[in-house]
VMD Tcl script that draws the C-alpha trace (Angstrom):
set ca {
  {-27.77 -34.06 47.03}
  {-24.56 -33.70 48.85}
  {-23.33 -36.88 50.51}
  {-22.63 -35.34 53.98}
  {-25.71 -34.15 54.27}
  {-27.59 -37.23 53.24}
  {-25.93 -38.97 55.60}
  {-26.34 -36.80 58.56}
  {-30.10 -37.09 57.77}
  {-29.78 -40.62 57.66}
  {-28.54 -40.78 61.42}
  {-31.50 -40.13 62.79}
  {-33.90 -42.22 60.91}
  {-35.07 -45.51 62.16}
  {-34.04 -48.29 59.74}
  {-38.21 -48.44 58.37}
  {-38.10 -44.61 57.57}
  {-34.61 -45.12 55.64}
  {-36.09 -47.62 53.30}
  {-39.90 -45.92 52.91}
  {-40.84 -44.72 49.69}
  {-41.89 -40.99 51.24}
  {-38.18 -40.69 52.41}
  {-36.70 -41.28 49.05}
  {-39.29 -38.73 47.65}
  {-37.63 -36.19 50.48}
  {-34.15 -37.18 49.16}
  {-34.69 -36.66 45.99}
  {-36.24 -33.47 46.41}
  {-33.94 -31.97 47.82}
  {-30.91 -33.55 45.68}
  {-33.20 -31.93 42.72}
  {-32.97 -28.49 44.77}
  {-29.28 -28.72 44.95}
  {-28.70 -29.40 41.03}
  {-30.86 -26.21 40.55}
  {-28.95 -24.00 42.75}
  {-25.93 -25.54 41.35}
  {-27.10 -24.50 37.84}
  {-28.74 -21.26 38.78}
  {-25.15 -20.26 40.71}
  {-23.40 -20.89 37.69}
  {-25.48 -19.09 35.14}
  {-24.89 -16.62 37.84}
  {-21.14 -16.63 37.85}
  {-21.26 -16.93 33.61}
  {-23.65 -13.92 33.95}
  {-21.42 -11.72 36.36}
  {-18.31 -13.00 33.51}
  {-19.91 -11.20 30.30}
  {-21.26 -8.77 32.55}
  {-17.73 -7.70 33.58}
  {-15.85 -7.95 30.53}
  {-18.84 -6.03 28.89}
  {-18.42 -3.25 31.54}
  {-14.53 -3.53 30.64}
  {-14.87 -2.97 27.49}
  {-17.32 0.05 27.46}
  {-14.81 1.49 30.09}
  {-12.29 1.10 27.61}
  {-13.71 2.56 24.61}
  {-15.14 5.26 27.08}
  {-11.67 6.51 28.02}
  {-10.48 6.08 24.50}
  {-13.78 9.01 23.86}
  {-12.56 10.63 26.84}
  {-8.97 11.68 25.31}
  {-10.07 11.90 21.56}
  {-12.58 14.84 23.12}
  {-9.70 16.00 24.92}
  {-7.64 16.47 21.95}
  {-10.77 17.62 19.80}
  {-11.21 20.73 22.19}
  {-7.33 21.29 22.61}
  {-7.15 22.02 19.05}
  {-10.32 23.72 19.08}
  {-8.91 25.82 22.06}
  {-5.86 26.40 19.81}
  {-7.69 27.36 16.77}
  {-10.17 29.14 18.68}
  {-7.10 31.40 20.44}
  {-5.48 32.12 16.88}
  {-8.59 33.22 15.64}
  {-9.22 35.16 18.36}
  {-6.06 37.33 18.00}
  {-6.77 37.61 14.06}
  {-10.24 38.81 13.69}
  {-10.94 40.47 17.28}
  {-10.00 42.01 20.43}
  {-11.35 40.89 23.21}
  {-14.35 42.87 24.32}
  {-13.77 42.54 28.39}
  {-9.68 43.58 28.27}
  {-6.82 41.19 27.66}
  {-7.33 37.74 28.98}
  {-4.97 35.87 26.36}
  {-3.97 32.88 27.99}
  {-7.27 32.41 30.30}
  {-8.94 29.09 29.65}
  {-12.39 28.66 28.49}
  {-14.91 26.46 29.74}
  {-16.92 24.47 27.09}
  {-19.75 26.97 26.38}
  {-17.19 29.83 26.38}
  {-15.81 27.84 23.67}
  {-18.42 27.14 22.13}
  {-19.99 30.99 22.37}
  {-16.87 31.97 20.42}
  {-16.86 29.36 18.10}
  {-20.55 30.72 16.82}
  {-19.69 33.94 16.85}
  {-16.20 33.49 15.08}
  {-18.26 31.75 12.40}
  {-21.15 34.06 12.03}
  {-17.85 36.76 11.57}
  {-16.28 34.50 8.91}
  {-19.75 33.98 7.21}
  {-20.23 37.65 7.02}
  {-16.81 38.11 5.49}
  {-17.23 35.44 3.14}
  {-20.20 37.14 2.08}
  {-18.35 40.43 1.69}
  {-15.93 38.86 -0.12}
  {-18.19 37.83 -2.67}
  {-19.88 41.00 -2.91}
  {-16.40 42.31 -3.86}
  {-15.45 39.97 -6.57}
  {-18.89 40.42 -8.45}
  {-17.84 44.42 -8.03}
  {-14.39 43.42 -9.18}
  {-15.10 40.97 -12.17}
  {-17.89 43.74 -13.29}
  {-15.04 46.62 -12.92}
  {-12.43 44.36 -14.58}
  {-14.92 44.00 -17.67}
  {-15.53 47.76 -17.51}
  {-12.07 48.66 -18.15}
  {-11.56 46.04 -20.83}
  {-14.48 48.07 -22.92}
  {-13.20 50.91 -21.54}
  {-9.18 50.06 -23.16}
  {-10.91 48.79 -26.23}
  {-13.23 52.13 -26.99}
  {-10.05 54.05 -25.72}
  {-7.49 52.43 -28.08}
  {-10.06 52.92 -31.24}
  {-10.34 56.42 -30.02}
  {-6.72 56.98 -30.44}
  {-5.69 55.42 -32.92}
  {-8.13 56.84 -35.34}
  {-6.24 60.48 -35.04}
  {-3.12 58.75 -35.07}
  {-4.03 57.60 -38.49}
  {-5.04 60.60 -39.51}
  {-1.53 62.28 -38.63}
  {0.57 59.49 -40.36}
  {-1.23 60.37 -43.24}
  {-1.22 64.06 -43.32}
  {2.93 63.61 -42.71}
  {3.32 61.45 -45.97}
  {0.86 63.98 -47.86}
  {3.36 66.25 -46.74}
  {6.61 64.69 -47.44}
  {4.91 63.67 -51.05}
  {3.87 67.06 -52.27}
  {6.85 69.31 -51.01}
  {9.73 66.42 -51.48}
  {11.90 68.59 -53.47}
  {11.22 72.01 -51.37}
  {11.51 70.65 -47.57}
  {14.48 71.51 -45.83}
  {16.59 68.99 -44.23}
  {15.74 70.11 -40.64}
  {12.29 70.33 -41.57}
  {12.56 66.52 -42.91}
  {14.36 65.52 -39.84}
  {11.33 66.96 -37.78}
  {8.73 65.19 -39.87}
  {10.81 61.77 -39.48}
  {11.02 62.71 -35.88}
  {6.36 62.82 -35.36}
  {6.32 60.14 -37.31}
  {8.06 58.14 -35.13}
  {6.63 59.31 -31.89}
  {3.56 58.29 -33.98}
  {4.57 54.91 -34.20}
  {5.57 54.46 -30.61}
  {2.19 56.14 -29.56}
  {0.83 52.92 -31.51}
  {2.61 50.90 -29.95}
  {1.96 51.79 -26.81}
  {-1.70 51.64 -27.09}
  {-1.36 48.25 -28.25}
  {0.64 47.81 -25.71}
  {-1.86 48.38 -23.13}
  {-4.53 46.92 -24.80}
  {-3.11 44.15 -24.44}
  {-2.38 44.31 -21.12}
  {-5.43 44.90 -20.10}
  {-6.71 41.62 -20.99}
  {-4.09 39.62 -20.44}
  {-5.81 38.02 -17.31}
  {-9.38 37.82 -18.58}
  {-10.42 34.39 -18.57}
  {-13.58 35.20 -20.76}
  {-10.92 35.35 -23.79}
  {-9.21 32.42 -23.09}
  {-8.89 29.77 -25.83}
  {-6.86 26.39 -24.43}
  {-5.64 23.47 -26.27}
  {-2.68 21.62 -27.07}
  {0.22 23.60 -28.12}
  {3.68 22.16 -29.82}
  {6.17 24.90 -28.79}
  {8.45 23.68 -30.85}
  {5.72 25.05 -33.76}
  {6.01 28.29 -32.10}
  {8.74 29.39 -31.72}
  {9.63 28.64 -35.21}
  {6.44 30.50 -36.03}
  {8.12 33.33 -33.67}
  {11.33 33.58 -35.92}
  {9.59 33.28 -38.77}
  {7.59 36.30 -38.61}
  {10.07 38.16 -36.06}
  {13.00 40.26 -37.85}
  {16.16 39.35 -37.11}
  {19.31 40.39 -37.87}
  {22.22 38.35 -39.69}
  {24.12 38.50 -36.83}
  {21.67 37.03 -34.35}
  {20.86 33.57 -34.44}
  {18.53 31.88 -32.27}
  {17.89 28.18 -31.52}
  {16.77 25.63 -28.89}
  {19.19 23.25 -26.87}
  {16.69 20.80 -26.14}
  {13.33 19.13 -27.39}
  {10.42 21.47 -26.37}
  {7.17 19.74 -24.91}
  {3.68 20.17 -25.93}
  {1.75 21.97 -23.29}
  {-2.21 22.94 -22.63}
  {-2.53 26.71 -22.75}
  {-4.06 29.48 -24.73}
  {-2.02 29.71 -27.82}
  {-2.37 33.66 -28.02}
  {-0.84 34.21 -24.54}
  {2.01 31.56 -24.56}
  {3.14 33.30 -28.43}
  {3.18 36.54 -26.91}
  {5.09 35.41 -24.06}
  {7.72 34.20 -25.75}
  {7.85 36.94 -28.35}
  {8.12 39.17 -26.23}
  {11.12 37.56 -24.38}
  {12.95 36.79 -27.45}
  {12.31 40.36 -29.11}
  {13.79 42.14 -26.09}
  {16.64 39.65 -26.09}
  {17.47 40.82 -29.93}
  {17.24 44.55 -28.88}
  {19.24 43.83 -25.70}
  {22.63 42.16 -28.08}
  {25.47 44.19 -28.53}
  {27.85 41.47 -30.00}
  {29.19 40.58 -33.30}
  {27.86 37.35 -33.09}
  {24.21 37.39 -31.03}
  {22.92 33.94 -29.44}
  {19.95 33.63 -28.10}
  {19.18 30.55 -26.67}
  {15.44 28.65 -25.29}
  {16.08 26.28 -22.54}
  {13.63 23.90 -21.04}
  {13.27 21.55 -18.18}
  {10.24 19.38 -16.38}
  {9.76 19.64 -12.69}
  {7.12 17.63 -10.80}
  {4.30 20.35 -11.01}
  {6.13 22.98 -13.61}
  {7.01 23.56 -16.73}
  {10.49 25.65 -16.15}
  {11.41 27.61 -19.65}
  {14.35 30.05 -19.77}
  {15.90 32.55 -22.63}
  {19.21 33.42 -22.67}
  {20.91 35.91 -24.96}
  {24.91 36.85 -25.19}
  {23.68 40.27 -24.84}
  {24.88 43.66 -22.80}
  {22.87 42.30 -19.61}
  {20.79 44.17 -16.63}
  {22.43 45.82 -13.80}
  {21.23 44.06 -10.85}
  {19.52 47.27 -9.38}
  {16.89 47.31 -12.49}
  {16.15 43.52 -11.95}
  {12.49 44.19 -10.21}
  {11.94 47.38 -11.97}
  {11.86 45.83 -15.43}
  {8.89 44.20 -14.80}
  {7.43 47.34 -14.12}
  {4.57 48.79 -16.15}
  {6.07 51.72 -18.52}
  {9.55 51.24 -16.92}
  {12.00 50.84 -19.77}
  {16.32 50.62 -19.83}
  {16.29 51.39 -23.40}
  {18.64 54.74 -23.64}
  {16.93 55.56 -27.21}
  {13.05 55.81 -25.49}
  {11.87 53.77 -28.56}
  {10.53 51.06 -26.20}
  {6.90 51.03 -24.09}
  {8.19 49.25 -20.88}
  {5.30 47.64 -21.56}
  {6.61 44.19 -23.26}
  {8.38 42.90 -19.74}
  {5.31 43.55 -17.68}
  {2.92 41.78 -20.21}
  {5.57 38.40 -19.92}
  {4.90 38.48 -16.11}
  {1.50 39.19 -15.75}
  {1.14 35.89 -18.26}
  {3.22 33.84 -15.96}
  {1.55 34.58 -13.03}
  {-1.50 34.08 -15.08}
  {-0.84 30.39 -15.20}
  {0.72 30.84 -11.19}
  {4.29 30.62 -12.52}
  {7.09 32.87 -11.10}
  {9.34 34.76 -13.64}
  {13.32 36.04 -12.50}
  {16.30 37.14 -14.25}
  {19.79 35.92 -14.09}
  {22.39 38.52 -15.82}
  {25.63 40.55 -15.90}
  {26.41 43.31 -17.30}
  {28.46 43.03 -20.63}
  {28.07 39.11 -20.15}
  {24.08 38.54 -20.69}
  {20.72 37.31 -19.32}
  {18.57 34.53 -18.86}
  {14.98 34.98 -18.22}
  {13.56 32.13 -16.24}
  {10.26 31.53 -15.88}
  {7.49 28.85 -14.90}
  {3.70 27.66 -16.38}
  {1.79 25.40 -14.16}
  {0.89 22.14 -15.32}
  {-2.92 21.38 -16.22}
}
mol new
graphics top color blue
foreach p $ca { graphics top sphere $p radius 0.5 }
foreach p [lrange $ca 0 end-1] q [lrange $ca 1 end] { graphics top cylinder $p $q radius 0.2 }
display resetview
């Protein structure tokens, strides 16, 4: 018990009460009363402590909520705006910049994503439509090249029965016209070939991948490519070995360097295969000493049926075969020439 109060109690006791056993019950009592008040007051105080610094906290980690859902529905707000202006005009007039309240928001959210849903959907529908057309035409070249080549053959023939029974009667004119079909023969050939095999350049269904030592190719390429004494052709550096369908990387290159050799007008031709590694590319180029492009015909090379040869021997179908097979494996393909000085074809093949 406190010791003022004790002793103001004590003033007015006679000396027999201070000394009696019931008094010192009283006493202690209420000195027993005190130590539970004293204990209760500071569980209390301890109680109001956690209490506090609990309520802190949660007021902490509720304002840190607060401006993470602020930012969530700024950028929502944002994203919500841009799509806004992309897939729709607003139904009640223009309100761009008005501000929408959260179930504004979120009304446009849903119906922004039904939209892109539905177009997803669409989207799909159009690529079945589109792989099933693509496979279409790819019968559709194949039944059409067999078609045409089988009269073609037929014609070659006849010619040569021709030129083999009246070799000693044909005139020279007449020979000279005979020569002439039978080339236009052979380019008709070609050019169904040509476009055979652009039609199937990008279908994945024929695609055949595994490692391929281009060093082995293009030795394989000059091997069974004819080239002229003049004309030599060679690589400056080591070539790697790349993933890729064999088929399409041979013909890419093939291509390249046969157009090179038509392209050289110089005693002494050099044609050149240059390589470098980036990061995410393989970057290839071929570079001849030849007469070189005129920067106006730079685009339209690439061109289906677009052709610079003077003599109309070529398809203008070789060029636009080599890009469609570098965008194929999402490279990019461009040209670096002038005139009388030569080109380089550059191109890229993404890394597997």
């Amino acid at each position: 018990m406190h010791s003022l109060l004790a002793r103001q109690i004590r003033k007015f006791l006679d000396q027999d009460s201070k000394s009696s056993e019931e008094m010192n019950t009283f006493f202690m009592a209420i000195n027993k009363s005190y130590q539970n008040y004293e204990d209760q007051f500071s569980m209390l105080q301890r109680a109001m402590s956690i209490s506090s610094q609990e309520l802190f906290d949660a007021n902490q980690r509720l304002q840190q909520e607060a401006e993470q859902q602020k930012k969530v529905i700024a950028s929502l707000t944002d994203a919500t705006k841009m799509l806004q202006s992309i897939t729709f005009k607003n139904e009640k007039g223009n309100q761009q910049g008005k501000e929408l309240t959260g179930i504004e928001l979120a009304n446009l959210i849903e119906k922004q994503a039904f939209q892109i849903s539905e177009i997803e959907r669409q989207r799909e529908v159009l690529l079945k439509d589109l792989e099933k057309s693509n496979r279409d035409l790819n019968d559709y070249a194949h039944v059409v090249s067999h078609d045409l080549k089988s009269p073609l053959r037929t014609i070659n023939t006849l010619i040569n029965w021709i030129k083999e029974d009246n070799q000693d009667n044909l005139e020279a004119t007449t020979k000279d016209n005979l020569d002439l079909i039978d080339q236009n023969i052979e380019k008709m050939d070609n050019l169904i070939n040509g476009i055979l095999e652009y039609s199937v350049v990008d279908d994945k269904t024929r695609t055949l991948e595994y490692n391929i030592d281009l060093n082995d190719l293009i030795k394989e390429i000059i091997h069974l490519t004819q080239i002229p004494d003049h004309i030599h052709i060679s690589t400056k550096n080591t070539l790697p070995v790349i993933y890729a369908d064999p088929s399409r990387i041979k013909q890419l290159f093939q291509n390249l360097i046969t157009n090179a050799i038509k392209a050289m007008d110089k005693e002494r031709g050099e044609i050149y295969i240059l390589f470098q590694e980036t990061d995410n590319f393989w970057q290839f180029a071929v570079q001849d000493n030849g007469k070189g492009i005129s920067k106006k015909y730079h685009n339209k090379i690439f061109e289906i049926f677009q052709t610079l040869d003077d003599k109309k021997i070529s398809t203008g179908i070789g060029l636009s075969i080599v890009k469609k097979i570098v965008e194929f494996y999402d490279g990019k393909i461009w040209i670096e020439s002038k005139e009388g000085v030569g080109t380089t074809f550059n191109f890229t093949l993404k890394k597997e």
